[in-house]
PARO-119646 format. One line per field, with one value per residue: residue number from 1; residue in three letters; x, y, z of N, C-alpha, C in turn. Coordinates in Angstrom, 1 decimal. Layout:
residues N
resi = (NUM_...)
resn = (Ala_...)
nx = (X_...)
ny = (Y_...)
nz = (Z_...)
cax = (X_...)
cay = (Y_...)
caz = (Z_...)
cx = (X_...)
cy = (Y_...)
cz = (Z_...)
***
This chain:
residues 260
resi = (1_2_3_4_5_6_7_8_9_10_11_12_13_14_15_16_17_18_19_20_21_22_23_24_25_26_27_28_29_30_31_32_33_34_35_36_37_38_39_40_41_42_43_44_45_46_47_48_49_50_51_52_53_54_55_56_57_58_59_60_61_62_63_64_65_66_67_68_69_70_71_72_73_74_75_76_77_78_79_80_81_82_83_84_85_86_87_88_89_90_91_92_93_94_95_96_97_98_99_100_101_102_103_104_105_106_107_108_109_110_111_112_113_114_115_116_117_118_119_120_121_122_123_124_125_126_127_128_129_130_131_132_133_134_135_136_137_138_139_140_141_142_143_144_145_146_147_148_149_150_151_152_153_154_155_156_157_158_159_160_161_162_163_164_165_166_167_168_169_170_171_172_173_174_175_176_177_178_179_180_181_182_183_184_185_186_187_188_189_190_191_192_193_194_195_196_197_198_199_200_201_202_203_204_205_206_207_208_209_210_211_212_213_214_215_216_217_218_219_220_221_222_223_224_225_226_227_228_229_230_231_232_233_234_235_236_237_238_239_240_241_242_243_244_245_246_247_248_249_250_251_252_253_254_255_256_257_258_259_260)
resn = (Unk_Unk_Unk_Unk_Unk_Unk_Unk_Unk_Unk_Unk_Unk_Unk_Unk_Unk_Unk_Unk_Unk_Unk_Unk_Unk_Unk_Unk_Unk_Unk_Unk_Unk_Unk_Unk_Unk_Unk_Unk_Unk_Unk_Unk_Unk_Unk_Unk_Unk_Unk_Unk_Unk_Unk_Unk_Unk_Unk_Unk_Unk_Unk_Unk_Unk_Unk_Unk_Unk_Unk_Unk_Unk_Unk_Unk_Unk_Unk_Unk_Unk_Unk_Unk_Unk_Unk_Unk_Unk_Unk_Unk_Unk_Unk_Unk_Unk_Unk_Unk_Unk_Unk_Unk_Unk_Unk_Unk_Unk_Unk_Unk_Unk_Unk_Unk_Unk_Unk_Unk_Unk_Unk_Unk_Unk_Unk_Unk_Unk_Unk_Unk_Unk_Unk_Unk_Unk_Unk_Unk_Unk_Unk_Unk_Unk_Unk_Unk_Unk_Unk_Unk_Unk_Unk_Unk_Unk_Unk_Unk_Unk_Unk_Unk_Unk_Unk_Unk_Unk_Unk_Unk_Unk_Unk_Unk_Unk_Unk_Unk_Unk_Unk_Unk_Unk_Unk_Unk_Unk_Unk_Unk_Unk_Unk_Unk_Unk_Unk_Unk_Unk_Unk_Unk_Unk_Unk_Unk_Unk_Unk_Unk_Unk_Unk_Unk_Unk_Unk_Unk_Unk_Unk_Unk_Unk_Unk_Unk_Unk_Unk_Unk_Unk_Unk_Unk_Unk_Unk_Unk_Unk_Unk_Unk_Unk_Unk_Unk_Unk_Unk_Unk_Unk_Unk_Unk_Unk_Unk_Unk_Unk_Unk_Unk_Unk_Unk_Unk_Unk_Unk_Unk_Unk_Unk_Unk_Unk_Unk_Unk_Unk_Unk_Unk_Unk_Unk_Unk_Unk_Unk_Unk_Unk_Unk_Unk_Unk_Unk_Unk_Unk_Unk_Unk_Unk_Unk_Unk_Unk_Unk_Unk_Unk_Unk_Unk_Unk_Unk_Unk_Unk_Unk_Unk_Unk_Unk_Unk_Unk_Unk_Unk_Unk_Unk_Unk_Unk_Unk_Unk_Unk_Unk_Unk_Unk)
nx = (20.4_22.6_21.3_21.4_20.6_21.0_21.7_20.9_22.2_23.9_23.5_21.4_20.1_19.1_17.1_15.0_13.9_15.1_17.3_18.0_16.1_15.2_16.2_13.4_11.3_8.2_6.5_4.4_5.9_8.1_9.0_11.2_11.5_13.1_12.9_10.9_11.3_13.7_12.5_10.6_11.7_13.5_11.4_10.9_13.5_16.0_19.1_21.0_22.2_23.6_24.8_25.1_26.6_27.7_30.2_30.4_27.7_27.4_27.4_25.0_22.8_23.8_23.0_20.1_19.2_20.8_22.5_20.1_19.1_21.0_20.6_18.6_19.5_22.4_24.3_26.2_28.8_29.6_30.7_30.5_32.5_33.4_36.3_36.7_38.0_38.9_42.4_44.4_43.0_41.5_39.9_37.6_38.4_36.2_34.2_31.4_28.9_27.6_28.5_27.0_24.3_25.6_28.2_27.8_27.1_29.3_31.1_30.3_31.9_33.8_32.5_30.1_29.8_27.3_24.3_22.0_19.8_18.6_17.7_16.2_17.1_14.5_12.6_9.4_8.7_7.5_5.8_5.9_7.5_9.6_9.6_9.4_11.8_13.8_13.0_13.2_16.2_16.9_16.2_17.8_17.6_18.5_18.9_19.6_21.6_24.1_24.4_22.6_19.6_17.1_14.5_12.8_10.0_7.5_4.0_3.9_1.7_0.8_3.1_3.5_4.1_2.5_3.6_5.3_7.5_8.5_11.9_12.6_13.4_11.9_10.5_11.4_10.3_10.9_9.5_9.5_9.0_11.0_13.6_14.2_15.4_16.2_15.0_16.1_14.5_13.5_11.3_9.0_5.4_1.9_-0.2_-3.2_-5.0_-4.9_-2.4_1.0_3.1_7.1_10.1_11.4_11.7_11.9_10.8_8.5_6.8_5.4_5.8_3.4_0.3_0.5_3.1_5.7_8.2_11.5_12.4_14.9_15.2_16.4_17.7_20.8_24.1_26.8_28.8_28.3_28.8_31.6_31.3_31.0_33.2_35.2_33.5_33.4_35.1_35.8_33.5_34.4_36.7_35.5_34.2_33.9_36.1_35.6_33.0_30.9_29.0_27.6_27.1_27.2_24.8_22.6_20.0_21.1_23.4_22.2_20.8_22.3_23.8_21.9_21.8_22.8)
ny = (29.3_30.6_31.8_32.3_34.5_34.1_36.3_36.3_38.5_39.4_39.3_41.4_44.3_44.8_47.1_49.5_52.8_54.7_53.6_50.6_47.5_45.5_47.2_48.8_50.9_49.9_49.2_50.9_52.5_52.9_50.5_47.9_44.7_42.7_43.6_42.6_40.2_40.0_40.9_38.9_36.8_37.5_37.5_34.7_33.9_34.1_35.9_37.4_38.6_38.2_39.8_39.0_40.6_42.6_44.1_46.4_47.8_48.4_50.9_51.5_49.6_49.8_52.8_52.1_49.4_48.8_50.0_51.2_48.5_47.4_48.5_46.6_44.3_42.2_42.7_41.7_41.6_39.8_39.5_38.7_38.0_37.9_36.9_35.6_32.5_29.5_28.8_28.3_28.3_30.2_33.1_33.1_33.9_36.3_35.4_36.7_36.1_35.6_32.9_31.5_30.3_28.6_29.6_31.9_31.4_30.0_32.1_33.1_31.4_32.4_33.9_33.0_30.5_29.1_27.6_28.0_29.5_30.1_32.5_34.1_37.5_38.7_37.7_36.6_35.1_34.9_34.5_32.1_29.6_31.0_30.0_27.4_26.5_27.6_26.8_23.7_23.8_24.4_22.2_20.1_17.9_14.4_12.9_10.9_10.7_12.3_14.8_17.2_18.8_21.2_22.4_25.1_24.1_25.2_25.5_24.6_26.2_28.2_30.0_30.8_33.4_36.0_37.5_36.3_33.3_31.2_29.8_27.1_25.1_21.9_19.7_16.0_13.6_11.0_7.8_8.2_11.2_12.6_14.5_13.8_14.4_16.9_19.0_21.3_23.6_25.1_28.1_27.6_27.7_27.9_26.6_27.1_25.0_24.2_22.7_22.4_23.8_23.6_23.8_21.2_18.1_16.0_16.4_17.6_15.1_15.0_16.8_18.9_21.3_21.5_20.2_21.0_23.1_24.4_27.9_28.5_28.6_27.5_25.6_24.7_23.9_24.7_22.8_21.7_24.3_24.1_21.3_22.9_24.2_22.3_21.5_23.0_23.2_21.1_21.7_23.6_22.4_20.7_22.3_23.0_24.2_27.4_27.6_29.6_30.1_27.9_27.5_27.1_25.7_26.2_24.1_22.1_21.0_20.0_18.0_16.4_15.5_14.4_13.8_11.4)
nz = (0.6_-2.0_-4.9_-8.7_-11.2_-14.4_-17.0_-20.7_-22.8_-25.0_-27.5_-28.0_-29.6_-32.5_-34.4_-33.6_-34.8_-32.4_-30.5_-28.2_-29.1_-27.1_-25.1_-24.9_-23.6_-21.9_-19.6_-17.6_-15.9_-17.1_-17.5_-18.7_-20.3_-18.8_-16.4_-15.2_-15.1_-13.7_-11.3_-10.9_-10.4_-8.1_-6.5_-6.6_-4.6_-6.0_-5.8_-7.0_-9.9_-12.8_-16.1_-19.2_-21.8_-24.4_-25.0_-26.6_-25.7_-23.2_-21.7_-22.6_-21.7_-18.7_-18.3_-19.1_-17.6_-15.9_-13.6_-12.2_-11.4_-9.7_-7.0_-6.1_-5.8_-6.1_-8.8_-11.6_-14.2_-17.8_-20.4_-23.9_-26.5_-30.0_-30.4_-27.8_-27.0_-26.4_-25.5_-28.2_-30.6_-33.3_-34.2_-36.5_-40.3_-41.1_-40.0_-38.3_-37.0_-33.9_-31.5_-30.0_-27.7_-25.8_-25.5_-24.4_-21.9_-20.8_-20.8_-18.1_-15.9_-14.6_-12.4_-11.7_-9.0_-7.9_-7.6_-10.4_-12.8_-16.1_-18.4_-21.6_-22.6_-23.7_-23.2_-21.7_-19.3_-16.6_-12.9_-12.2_-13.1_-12.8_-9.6_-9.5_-10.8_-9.3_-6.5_-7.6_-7.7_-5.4_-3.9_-4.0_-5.1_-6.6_-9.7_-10.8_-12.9_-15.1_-14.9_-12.8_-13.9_-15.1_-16.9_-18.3_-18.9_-21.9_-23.0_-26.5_-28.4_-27.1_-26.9_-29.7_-32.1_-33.7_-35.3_-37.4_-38.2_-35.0_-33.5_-31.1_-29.0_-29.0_-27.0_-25.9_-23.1_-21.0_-20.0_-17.4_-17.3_-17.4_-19.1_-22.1_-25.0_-26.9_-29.5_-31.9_-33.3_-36.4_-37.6_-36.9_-36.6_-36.7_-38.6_-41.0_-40.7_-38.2_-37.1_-36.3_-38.3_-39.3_-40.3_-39.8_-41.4_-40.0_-37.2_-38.1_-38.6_-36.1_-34.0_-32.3_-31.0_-28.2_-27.2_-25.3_-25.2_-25.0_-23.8_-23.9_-20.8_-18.5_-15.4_-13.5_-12.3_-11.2_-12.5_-14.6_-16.2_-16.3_-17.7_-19.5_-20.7_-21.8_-23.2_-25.6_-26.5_-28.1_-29.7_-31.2_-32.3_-34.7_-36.4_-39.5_-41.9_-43.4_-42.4_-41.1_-39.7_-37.9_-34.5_-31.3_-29.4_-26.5_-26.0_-27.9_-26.8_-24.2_-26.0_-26.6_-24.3_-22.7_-20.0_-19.0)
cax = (21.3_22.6_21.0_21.8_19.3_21.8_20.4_21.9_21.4_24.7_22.4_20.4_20.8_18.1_17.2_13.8_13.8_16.0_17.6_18.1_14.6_15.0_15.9_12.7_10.6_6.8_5.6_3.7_6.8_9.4_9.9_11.9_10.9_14.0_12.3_9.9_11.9_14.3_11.6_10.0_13.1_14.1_10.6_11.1_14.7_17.2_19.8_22.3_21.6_24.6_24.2_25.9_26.4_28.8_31.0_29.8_26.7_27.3_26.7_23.1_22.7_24.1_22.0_18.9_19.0_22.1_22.5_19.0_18.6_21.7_20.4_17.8_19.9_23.4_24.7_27.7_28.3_31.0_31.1_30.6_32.6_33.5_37.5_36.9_38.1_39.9_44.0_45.0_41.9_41.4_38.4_37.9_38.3_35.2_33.2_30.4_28.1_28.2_29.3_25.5_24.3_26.5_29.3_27.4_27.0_30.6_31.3_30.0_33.0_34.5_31.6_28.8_29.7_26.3_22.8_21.6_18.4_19.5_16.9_17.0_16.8_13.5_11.2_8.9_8.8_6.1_6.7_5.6_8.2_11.3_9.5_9.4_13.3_14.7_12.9_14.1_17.7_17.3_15.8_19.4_17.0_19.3_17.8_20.8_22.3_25.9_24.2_21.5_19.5_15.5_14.5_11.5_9.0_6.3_3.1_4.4_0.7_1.7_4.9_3.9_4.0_1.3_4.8_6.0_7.8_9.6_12.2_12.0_13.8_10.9_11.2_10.5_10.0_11.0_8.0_9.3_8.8_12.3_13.9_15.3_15.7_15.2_15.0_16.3_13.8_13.5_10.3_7.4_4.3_0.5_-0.7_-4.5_-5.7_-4.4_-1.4_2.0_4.5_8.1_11.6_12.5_10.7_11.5_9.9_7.5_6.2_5.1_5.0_2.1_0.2_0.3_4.4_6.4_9.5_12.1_12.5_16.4_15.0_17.6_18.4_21.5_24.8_28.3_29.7_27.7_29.6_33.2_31.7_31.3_34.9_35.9_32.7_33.1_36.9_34.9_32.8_35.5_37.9_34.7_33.7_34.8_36.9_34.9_31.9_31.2_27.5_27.9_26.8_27.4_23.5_22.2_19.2_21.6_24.2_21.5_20.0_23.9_24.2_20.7_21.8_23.3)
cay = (29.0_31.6_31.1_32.9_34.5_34.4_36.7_36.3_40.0_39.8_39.2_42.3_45.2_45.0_48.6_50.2_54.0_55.6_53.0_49.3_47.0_45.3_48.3_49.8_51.2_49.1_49.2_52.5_53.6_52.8_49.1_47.1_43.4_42.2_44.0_41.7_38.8_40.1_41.2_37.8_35.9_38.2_37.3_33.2_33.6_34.9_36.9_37.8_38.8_37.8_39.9_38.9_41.4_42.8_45.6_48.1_48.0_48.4_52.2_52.2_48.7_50.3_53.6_52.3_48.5_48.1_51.1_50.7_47.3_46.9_49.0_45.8_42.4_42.0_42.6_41.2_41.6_39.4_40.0_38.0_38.4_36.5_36.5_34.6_31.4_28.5_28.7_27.1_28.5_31.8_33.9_32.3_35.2_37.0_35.4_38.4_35.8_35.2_31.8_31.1_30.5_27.6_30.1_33.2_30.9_29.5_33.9_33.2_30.8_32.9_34.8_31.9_29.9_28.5_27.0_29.4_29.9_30.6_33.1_35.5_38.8_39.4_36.8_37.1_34.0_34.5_33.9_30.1_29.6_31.1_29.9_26.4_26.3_27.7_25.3_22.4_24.3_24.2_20.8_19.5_16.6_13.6_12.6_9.6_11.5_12.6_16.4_17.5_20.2_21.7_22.6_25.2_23.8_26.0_24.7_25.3_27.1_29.6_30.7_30.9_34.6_36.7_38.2_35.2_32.1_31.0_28.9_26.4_23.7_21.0_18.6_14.9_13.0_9.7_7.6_8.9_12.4_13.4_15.1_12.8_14.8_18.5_19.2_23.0_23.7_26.9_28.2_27.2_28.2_27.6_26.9_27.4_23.9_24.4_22.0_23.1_23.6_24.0_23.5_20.1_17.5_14.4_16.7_18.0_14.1_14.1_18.2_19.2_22.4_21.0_19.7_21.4_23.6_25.5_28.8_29.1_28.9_26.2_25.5_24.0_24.0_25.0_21.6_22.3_25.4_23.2_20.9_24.0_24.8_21.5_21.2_24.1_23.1_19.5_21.9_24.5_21.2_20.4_23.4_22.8_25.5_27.9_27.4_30.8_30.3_27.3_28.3_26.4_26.4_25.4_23.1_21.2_20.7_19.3_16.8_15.6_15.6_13.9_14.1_10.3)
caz = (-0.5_-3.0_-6.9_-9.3_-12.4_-15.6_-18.4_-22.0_-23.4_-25.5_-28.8_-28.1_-30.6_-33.1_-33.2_-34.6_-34.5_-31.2_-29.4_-28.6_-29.1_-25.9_-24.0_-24.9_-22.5_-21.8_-19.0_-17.0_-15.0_-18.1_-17.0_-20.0_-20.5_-17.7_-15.1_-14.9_-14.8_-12.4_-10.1_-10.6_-9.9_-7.3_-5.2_-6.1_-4.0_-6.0_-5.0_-7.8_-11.4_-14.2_-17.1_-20.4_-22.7_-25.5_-25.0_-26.8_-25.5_-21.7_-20.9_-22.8_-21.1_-17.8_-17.9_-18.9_-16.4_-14.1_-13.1_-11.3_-10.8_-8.4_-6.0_-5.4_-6.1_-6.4_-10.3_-12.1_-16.0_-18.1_-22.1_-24.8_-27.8_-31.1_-30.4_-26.6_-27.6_-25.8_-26.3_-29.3_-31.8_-33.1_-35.2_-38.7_-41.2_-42.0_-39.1_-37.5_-35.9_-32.3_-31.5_-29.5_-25.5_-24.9_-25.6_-23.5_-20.6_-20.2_-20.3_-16.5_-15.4_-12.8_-11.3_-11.4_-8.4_-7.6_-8.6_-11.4_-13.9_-16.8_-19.5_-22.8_-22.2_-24.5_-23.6_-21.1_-18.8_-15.9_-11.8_-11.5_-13.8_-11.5_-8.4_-9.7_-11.1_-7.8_-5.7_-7.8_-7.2_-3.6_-3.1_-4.1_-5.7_-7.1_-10.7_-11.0_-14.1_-14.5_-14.7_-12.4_-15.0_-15.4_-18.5_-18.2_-20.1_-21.7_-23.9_-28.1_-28.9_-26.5_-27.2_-31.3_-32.8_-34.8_-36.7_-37.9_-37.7_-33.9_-33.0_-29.9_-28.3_-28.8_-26.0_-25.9_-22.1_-21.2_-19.2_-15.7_-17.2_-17.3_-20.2_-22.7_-26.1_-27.2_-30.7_-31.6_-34.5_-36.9_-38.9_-36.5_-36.9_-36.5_-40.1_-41.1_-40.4_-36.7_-36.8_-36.2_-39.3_-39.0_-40.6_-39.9_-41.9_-39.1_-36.1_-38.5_-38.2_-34.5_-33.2_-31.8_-30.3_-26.7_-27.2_-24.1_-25.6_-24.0_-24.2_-23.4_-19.6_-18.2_-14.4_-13.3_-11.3_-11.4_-13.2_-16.0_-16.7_-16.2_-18.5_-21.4_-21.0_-22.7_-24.4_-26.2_-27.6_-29.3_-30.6_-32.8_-33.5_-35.8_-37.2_-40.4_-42.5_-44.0_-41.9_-40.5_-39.2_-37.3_-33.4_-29.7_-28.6_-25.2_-26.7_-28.7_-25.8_-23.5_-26.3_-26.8_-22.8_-22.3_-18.5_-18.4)
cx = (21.3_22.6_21.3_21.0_20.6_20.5_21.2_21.1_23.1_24.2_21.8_21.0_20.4_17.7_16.0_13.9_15.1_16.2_17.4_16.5_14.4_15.4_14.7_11.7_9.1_6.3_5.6_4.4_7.9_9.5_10.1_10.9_11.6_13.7_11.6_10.0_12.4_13.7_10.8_10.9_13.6_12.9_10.6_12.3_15.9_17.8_20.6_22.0_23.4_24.7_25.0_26.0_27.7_29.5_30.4_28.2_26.4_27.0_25.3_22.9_22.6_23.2_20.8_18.1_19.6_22.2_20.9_18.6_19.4_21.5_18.8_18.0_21.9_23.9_26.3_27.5_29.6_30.1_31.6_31.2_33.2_34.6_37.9_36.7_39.1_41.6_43.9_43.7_41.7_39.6_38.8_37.5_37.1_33.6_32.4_29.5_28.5_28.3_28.2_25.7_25.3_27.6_29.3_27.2_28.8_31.5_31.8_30.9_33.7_33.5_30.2_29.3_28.6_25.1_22.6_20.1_19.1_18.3_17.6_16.2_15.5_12.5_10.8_8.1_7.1_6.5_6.7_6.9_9.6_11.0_9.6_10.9_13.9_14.0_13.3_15.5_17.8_16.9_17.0_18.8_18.1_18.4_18.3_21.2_23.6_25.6_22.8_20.6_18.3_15.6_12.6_10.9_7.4_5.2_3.5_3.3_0.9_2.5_4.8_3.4_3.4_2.7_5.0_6.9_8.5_11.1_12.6_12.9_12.9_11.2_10.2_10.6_10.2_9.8_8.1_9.5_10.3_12.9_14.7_15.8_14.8_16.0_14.8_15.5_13.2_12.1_9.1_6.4_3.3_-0.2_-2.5_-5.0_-5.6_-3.5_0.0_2.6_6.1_9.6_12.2_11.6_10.1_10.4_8.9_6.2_5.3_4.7_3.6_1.8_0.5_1.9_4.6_7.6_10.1_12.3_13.9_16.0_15.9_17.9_19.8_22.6_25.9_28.8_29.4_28.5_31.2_32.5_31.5_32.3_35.4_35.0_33.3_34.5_36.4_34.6_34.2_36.2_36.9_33.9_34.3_34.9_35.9_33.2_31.9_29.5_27.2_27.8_26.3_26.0_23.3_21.3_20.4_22.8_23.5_21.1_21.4_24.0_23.4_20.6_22.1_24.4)
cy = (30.1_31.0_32.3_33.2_35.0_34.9_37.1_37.3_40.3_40.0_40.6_43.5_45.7_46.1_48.9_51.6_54.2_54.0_51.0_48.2_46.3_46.1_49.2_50.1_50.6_49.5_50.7_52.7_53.5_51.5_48.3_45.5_42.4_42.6_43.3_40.3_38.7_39.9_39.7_36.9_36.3_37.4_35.9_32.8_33.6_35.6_37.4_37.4_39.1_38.8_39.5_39.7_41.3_44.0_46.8_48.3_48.3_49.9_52.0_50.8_49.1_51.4_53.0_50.5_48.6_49.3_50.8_49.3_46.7_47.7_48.0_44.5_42.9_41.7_42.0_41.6_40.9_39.7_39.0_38.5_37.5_36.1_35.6_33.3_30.7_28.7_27.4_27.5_29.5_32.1_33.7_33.8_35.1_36.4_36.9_37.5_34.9_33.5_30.8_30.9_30.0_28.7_31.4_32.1_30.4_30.9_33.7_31.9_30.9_33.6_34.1_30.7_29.1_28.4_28.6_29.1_30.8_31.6_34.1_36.8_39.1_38.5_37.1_35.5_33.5_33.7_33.1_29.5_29.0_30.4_28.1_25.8_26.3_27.0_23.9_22.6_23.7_23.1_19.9_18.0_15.6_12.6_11.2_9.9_11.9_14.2_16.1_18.9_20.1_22.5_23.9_25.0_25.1_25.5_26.0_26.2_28.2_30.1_30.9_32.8_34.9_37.5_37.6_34.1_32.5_29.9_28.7_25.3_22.6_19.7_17.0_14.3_11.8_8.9_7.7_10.2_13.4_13.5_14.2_13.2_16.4_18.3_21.1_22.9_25.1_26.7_27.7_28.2_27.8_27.6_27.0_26.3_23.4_23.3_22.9_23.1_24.3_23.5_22.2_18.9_16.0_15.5_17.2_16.1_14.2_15.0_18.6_20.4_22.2_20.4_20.9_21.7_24.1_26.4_29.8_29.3_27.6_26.6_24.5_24.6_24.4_24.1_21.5_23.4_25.1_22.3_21.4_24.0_23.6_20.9_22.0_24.2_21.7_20.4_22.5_23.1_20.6_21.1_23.3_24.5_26.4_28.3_28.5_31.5_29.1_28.1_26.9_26.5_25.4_24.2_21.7_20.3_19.5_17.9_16.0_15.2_13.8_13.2_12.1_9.9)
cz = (-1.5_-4.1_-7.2_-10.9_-13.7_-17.0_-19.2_-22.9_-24.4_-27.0_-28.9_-29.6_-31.7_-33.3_-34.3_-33.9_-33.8_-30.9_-29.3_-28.1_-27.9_-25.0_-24.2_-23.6_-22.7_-21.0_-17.9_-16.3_-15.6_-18.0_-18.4_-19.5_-19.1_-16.6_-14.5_-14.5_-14.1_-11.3_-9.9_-9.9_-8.7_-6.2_-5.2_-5.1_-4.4_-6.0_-5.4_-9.5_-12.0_-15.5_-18.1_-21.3_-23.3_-24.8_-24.9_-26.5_-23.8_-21.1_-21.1_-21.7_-19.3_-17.2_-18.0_-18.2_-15.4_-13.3_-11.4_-11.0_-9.3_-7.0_-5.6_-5.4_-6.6_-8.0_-10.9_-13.9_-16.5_-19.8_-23.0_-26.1_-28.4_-30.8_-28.8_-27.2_-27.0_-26.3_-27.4_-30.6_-31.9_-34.2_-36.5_-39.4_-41.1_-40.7_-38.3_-36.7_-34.8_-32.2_-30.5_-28.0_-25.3_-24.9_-24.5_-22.1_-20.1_-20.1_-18.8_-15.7_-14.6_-12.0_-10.9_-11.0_-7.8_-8.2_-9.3_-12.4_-14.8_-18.1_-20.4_-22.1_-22.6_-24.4_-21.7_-20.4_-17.6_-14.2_-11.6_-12.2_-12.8_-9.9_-8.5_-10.0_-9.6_-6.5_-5.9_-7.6_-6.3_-3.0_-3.5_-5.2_-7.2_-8.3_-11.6_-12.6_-13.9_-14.1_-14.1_-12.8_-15.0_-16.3_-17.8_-19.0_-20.6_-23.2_-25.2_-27.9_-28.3_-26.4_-29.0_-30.8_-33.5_-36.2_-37.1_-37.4_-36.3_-34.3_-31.8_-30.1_-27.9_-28.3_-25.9_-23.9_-22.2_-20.2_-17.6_-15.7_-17.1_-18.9_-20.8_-24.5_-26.4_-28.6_-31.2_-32.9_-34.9_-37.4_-38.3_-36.2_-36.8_-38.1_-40.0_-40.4_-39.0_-36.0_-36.9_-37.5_-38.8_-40.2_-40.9_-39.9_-40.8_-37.7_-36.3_-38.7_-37.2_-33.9_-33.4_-31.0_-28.7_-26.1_-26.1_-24.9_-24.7_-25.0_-23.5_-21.6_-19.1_-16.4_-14.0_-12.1_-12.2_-12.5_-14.5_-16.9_-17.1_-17.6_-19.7_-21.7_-22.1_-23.5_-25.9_-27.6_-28.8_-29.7_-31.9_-33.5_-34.8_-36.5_-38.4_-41.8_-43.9_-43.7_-40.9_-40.1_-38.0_-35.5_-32.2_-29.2_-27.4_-25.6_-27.2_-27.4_-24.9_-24.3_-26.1_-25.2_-22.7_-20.4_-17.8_-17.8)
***
């Protein structure tokens, strides 16, 4: 079966010194941070790498990943930008930020025909991860939901930052272990007394070091991507006028989904 590793690198751009912070060079033969993921993904059984990007960013993008990567997995690239927008809606004056995943994943519409894994460009996932997603791909497994979707889960304490605050898609479970609410939450952190703090006063109730987030790692299918297209128009009809931060996120999609 052909899967497909979707990697949402339209965001990238950040830049310290020379050049763009996730194309920097790491590891002892130059390898970027996507190297690793690819190459991990590539040995769980996938066969065709997505990339998302922006525009103006596709030569440095080009010379310093695609360029070399397609000479070991089949590459595609489609382009996120602020004015792709369903007929009938256009770019609210003065808007600059990007419009979030849900919007970078429905990009891949015409060129992501089959099961997929979906990561950010800049995190650093790990192989049990992709070898665990693309086996639940391929085992076709029927979860009696209207969408059939895997969420990678990864333990919060491990995913916090020595730089400062994260944010995480903090996930709740229902009692047959299937995903029944993610909570997209800003400003988390490990405070002194070794409980979590964060942003949002109701999930600052109940989060815990040991809680299971995502980290934008998402498996799913084709229909999923059909149902962005007409997600994605609910969303702008309630953007309301003047609201020019407002952003389509995968997290949020899913808890609204909740896969019934």
């Amino acid at each position: 079966m052909d899967t497909t590793l979707i990697i949402m690198a339209a965001g990238i751009g950040s830049r310290f010194g020379e050049g763009i912070k996730q194309l920097a060079k790491m590891g002892p033969n130059g390898e970027i941070i996507m190297d690793y993921s690819i190459y991990d993904a590539k040995e769980a059984g996938f066969n065709k790498v997505v990339f998302i990007i922006r525009k103006d960013i596709f030569e440095e993008f080009e010379e310093v990943i695609g360029s070399r990567i397609k000479k070991q997995i089949d590459v595609e690239y489609v382009f996120q930008e602020l004015d792709d927008l369903p007929e009938g809606f256009k770019l609210p004056e003065g808007r600059t930020k990007p419009w979030g995943t849900g919007q970078a994943i429905l990009c891949c519409k015409d060129v992501v025909k089959e099961p997929f894994v979906i990561i950010n460009a800049d995190d650093y996932y790990g192989k049990e991860a992709f070898v665990k997603l693309h086996d639940f791909l391929v085992s076709g497994e029927d979860l009696g939901r209207e969408f059939t979707m895997g969420m990678g889960g990864f333990i919060l304490k491990n995913t916090l930052s020595d730089n400062g605050t994260v944010t995480r898609g903090v996930s709740v479970v229902d009692e047959n272990g299937l995903l029944s609410q993610v909570h997209e939450t800003t400003g988390i952190e490990m405070g002194e007394d070794g409980k979590i703090k964060c942003d949002d006063p109701k999930v600052q109730e109940w989060i815990s070091p040991e809680d299971k987030v995502s980290m934008n790692m998402w498996a799913g299918y084709p229909e999923f991507i059909d149902y962005l297209a007409e997600d994605f128009k609910d969303f702008l009809a309630n953007v309301k006028e003047g609201d020019l931060k407002s952003e389509y996120l995968l997290p949020n999609i899913v808890d609204k989904l909740k896969f019934i």
